[in-house]
Backbone as ProteinMPNN parsed JSONL, in Angstrom:
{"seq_chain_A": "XXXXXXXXXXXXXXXXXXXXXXXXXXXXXXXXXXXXXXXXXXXXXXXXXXXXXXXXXXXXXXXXXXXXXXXXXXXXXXXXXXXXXXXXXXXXXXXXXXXXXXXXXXXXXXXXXXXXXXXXXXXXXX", "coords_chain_A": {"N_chain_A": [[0.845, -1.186, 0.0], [0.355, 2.252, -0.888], [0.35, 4.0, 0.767], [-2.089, 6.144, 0.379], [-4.943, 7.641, 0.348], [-8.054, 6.657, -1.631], [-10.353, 7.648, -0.96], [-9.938, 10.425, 0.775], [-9.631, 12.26, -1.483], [-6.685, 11.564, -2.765], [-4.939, 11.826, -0.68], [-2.327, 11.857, 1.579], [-2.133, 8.879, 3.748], [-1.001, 9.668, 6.593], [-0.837, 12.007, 6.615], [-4.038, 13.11, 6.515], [-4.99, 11.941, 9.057], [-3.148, 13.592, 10.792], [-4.573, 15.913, 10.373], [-7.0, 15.033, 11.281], [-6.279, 14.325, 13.647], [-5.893, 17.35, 14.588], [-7.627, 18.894, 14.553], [-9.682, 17.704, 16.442], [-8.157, 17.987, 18.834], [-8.666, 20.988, 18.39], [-11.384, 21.453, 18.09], [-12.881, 23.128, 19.975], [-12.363, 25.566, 19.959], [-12.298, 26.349, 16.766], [-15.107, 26.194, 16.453], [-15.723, 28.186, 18.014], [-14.795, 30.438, 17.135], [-15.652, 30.218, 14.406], [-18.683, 30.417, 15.53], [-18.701, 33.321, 15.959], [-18.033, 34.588, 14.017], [-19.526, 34.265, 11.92], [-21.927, 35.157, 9.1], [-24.423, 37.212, 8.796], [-27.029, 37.306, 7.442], [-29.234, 38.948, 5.929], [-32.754, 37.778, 5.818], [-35.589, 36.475, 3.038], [-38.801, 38.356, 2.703], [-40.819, 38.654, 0.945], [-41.38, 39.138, -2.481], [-41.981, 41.61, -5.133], [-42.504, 41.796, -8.448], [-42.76, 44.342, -11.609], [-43.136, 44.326, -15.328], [-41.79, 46.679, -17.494], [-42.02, 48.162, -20.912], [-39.941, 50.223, -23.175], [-41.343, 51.452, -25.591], [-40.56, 53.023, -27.908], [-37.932, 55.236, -28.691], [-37.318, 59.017, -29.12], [-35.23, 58.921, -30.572], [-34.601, 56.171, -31.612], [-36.493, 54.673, -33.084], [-39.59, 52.387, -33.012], [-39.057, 50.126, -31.329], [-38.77, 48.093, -28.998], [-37.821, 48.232, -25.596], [-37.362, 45.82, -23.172], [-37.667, 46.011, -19.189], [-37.422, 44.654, -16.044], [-38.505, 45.413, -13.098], [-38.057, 44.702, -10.038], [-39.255, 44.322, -6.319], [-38.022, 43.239, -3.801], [-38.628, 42.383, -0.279], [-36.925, 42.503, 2.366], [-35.866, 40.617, 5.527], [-34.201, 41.887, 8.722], [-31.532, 40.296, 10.078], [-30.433, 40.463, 12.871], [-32.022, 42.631, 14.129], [-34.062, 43.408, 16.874], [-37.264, 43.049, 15.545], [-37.666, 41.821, 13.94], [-37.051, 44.115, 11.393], [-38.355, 45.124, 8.463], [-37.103, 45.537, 5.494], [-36.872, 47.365, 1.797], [-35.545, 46.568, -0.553], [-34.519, 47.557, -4.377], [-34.377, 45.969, -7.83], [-33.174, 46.785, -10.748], [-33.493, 46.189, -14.247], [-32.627, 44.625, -16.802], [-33.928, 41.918, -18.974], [-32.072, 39.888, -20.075], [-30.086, 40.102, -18.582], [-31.762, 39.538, -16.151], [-32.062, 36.702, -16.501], [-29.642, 35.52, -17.071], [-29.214, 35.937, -14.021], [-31.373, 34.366, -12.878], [-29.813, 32.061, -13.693], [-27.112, 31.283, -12.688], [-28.856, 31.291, -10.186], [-29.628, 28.842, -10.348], [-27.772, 27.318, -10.544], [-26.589, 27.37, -8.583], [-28.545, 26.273, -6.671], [-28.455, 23.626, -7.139], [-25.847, 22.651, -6.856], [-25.901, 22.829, -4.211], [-27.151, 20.828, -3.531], [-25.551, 18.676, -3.875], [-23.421, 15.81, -2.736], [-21.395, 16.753, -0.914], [-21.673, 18.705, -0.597], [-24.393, 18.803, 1.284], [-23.332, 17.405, 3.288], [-21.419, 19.27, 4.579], [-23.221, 21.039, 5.209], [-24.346, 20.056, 7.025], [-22.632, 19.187, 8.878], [-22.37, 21.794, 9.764], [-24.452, 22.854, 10.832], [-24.355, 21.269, 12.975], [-22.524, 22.757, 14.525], [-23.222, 25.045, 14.997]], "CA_chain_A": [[0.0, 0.0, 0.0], [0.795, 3.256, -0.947], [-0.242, 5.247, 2.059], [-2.675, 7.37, -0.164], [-6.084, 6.641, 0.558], [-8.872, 7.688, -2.41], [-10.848, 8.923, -0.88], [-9.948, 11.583, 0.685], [-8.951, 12.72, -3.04], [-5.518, 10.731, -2.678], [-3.886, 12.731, 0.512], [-1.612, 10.063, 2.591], [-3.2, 8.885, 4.905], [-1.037, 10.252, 7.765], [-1.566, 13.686, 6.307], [-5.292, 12.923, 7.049], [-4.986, 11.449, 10.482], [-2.926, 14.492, 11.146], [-5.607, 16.723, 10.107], [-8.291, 15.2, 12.284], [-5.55, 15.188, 15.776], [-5.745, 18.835, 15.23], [-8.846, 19.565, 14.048], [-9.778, 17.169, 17.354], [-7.523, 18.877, 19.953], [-8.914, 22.627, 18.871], [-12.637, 21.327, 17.843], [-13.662, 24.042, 20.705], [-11.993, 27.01, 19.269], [-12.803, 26.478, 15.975], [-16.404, 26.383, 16.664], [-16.458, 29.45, 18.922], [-14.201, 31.084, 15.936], [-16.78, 29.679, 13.526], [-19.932, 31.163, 15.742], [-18.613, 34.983, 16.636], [-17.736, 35.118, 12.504], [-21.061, 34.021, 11.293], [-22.322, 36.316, 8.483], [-26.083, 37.651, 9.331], [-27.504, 37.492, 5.855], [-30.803, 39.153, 5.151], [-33.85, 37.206, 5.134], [-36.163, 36.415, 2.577], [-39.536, 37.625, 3.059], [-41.609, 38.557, -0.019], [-40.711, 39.787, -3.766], [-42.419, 42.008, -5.968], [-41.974, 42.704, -9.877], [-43.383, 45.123, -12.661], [-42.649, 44.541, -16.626], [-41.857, 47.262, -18.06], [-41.357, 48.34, -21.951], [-40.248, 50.672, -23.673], [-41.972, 51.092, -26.991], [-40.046, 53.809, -28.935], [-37.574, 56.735, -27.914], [-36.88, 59.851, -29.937], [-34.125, 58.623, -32.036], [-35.155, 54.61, -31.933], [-38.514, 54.548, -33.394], [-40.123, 51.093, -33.066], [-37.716, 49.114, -31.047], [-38.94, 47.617, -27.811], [-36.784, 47.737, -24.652], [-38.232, 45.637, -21.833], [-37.326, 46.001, -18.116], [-38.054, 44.112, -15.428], [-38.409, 45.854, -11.703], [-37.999, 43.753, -8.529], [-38.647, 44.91, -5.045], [-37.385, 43.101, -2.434], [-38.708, 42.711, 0.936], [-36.354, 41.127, 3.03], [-35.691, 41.201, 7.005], [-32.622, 42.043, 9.367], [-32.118, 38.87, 11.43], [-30.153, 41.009, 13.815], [-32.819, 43.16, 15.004], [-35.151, 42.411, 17.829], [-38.323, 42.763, 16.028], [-37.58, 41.597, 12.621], [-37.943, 44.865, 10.594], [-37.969, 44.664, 7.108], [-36.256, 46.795, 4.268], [-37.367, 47.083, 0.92], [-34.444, 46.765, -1.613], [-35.162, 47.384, -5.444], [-33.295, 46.102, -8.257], [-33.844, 47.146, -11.942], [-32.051, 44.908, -15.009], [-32.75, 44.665, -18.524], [-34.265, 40.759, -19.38], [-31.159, 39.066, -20.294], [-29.379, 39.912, -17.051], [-32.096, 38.459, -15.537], [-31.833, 35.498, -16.896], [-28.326, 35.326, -16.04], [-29.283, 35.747, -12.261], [-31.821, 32.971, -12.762], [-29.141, 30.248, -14.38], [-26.324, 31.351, -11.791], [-29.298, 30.779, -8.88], [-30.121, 27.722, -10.489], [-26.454, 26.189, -10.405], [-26.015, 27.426, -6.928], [-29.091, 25.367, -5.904], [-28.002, 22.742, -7.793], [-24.946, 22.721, -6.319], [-26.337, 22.483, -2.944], [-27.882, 19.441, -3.419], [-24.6, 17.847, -4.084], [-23.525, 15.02, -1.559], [-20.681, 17.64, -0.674], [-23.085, 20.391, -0.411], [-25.214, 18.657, 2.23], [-22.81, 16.876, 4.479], [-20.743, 20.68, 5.03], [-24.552, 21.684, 5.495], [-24.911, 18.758, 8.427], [-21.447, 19.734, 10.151], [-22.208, 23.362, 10.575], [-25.892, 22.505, 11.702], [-24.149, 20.732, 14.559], [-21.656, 23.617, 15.363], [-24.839, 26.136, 15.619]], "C_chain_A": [[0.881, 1.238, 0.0], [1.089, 4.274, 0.359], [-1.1, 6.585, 1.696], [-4.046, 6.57, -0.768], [-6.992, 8.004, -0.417], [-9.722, 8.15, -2.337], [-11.276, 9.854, 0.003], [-9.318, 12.423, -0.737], [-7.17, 12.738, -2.966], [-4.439, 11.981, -1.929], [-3.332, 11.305, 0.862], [-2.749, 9.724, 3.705], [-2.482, 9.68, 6.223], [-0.827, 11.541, 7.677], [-3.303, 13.977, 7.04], [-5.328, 12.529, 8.275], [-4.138, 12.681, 11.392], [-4.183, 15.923, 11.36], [-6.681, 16.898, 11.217], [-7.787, 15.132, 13.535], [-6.279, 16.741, 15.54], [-7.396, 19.087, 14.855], [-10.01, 18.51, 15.879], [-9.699, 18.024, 18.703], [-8.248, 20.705, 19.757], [-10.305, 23.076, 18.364], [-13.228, 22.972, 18.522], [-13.701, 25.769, 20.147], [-12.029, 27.374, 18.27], [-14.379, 26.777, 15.82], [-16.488, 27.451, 17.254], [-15.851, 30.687, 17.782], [-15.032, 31.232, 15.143], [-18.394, 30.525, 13.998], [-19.753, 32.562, 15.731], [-18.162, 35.479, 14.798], [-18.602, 35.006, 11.306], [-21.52, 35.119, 10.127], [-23.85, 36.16, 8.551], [-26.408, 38.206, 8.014], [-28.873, 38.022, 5.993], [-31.956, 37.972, 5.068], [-34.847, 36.996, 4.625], [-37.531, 36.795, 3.159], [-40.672, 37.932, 1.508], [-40.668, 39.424, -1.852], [-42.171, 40.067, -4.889], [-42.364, 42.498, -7.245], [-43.295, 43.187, -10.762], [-42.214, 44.571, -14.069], [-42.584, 45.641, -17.329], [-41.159, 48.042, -19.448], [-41.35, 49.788, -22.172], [-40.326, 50.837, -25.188], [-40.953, 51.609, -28.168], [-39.192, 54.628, -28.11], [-37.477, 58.212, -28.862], [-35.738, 59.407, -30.709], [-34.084, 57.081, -31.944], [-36.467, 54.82, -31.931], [-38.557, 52.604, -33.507], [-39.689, 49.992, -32.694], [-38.618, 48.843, -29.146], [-37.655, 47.052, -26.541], [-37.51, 47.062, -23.461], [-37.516, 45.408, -20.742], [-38.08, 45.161, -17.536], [-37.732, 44.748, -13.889], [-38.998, 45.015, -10.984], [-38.025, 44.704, -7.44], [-38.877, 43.506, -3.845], [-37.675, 43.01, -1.324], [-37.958, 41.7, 2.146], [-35.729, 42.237, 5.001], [-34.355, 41.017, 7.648], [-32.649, 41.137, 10.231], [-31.301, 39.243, 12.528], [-31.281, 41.746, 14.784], [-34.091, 42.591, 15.786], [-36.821, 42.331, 17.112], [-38.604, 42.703, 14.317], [-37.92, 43.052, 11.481], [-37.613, 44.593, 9.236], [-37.747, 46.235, 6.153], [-36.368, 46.083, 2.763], [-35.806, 47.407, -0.31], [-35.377, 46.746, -3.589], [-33.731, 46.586, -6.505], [-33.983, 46.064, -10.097], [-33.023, 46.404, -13.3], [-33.221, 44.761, -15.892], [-33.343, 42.583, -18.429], [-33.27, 40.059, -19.624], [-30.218, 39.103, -19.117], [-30.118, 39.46, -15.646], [-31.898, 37.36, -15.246], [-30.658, 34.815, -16.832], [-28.48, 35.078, -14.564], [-29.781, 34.232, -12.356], [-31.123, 31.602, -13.531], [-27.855, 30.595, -13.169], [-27.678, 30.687, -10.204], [-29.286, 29.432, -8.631], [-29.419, 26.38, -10.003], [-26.805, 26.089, -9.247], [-26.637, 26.788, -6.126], [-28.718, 23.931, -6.507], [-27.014, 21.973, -7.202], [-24.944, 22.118, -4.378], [-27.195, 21.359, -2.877], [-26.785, 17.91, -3.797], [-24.276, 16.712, -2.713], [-22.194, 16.043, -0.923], [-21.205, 18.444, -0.085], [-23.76, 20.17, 1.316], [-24.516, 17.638, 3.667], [-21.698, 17.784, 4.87], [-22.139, 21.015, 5.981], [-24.83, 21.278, 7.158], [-23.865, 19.257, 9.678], [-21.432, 21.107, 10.28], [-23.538, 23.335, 10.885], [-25.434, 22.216, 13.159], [-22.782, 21.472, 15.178], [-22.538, 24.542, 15.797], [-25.731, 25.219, 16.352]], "O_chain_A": [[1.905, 1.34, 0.676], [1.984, 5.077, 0.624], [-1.031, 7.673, 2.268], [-4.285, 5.68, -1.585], [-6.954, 9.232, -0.344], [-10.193, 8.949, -3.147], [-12.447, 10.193, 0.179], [-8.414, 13.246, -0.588], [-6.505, 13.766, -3.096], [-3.566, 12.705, -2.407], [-3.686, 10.158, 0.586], [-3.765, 10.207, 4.205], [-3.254, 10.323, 6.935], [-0.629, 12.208, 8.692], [-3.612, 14.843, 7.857], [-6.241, 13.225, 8.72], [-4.399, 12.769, 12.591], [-4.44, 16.621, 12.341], [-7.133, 17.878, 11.81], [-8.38, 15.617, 14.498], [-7.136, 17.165, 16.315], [-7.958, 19.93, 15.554], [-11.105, 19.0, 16.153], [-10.583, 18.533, 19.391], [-8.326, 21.496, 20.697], [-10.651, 24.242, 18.175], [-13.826, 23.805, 17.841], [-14.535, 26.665, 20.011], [-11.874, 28.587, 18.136], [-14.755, 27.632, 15.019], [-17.6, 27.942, 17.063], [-16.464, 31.746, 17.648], [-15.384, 32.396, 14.952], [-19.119, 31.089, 13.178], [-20.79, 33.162, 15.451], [-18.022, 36.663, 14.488], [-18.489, 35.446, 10.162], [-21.335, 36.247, 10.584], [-24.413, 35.08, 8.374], [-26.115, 39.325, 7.593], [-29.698, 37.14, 6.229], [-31.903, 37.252, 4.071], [-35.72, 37.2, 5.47], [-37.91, 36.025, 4.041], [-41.332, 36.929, 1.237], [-39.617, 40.046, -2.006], [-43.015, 39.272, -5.301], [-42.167, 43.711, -7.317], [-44.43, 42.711, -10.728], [-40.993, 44.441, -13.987], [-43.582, 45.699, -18.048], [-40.023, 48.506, -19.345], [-42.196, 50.563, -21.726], [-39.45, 50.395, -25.931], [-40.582, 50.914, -29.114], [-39.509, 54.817, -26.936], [-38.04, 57.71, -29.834], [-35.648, 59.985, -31.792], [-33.016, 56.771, -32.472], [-37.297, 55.068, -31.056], [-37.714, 51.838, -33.976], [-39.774, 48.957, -33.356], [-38.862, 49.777, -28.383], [-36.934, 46.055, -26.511], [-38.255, 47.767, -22.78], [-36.592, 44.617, -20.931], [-39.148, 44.774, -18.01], [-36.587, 44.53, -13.493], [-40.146, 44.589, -11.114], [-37.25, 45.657, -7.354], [-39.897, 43.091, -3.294], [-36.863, 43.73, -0.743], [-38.293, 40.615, 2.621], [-35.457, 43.365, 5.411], [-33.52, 40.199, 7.261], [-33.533, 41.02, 11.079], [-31.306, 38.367, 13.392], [-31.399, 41.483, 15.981], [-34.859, 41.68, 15.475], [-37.677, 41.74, 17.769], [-39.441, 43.312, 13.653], [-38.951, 43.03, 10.809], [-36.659, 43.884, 8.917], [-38.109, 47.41, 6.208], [-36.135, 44.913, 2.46], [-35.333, 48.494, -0.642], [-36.409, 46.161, -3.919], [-32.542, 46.573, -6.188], [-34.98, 45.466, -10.502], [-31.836, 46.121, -13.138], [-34.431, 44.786, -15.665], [-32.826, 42.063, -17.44], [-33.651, 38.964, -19.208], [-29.627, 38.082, -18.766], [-29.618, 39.158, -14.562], [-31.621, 36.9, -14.138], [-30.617, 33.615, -16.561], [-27.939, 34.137, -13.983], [-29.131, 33.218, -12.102], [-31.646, 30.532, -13.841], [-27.769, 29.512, -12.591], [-27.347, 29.815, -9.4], [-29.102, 28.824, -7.577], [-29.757, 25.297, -9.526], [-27.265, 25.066, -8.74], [-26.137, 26.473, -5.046], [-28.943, 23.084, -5.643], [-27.179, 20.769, -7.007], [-24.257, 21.359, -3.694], [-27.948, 21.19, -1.918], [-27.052, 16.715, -3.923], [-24.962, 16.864, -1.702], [-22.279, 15.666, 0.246], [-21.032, 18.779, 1.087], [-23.693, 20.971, 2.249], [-25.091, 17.3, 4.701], [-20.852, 17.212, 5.558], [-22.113, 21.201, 7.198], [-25.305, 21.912, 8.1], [-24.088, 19.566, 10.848], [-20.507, 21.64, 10.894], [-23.692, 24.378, 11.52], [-25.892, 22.689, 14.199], [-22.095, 20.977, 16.072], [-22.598, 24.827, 16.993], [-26.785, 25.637, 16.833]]}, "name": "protein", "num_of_chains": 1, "seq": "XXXXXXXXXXXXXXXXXXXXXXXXXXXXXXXXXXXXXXXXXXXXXXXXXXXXXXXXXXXXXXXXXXXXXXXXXXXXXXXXXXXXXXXXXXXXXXXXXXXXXXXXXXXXXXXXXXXXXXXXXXXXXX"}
């Protein structure tokens, strides 16, 4: 045997057995590191959009531009009594559609077996 086990994606093994001593011995301080560095994201609570074209301008006659306006209502999960703040965001149809294939991966992504056993070990540090 080599001493390079596959899978952890072919580390030695006593690279890996090193890893988890320490990650063992300073479990406590990583986790309290891990809670006081937390990022307090915004949360979701409703979303509102308008379509809006425009038809013509003074020097493009007959050309359709269409917008799409989003607002936003999302809450501060710091404050004591949840308030909420209305963000807008304004974007042309094709940079939409960008957002929605980047969201798509990113859930995508999170449904990986990777994705959801990170997901499991910081469930059980919070």
């Amino acid at each position: 045997s080599s001493g390079i086990n596959a899978e952890y994606g072919g580390v030695e093994d006593s690279m890996v057995t090193c890893l988890v001593n320490s990650y063992t011995d300073n479990r406590s301080i990583l986790v309290d590191i891990v809670r006081r560095s937390a990022v307090q994201s915004p949360e979701y609570r409703s979303m509102e959009w308008r379509l809006e074209c425009q038809l013509s301008s003074r020097s493009l006659h007959n050309t359709v531009t269409p917008n799409v306006l989003t607002r936003w209502r999302l809450s501060d999960p710091q404050s004591k009594n949840l308030e909420t703040k209305d963000t807008y965001l304004n974007c042309d149809v094709n940079t939409l559609q960008h957002i929605t294939e980047s969201l798509r991966a990113a859930q995508l992504e999170l449904d990986t077996f990777h994705a959801r056993k990170m997901c499991r070990n910081l469930a059980r540090i919070g």
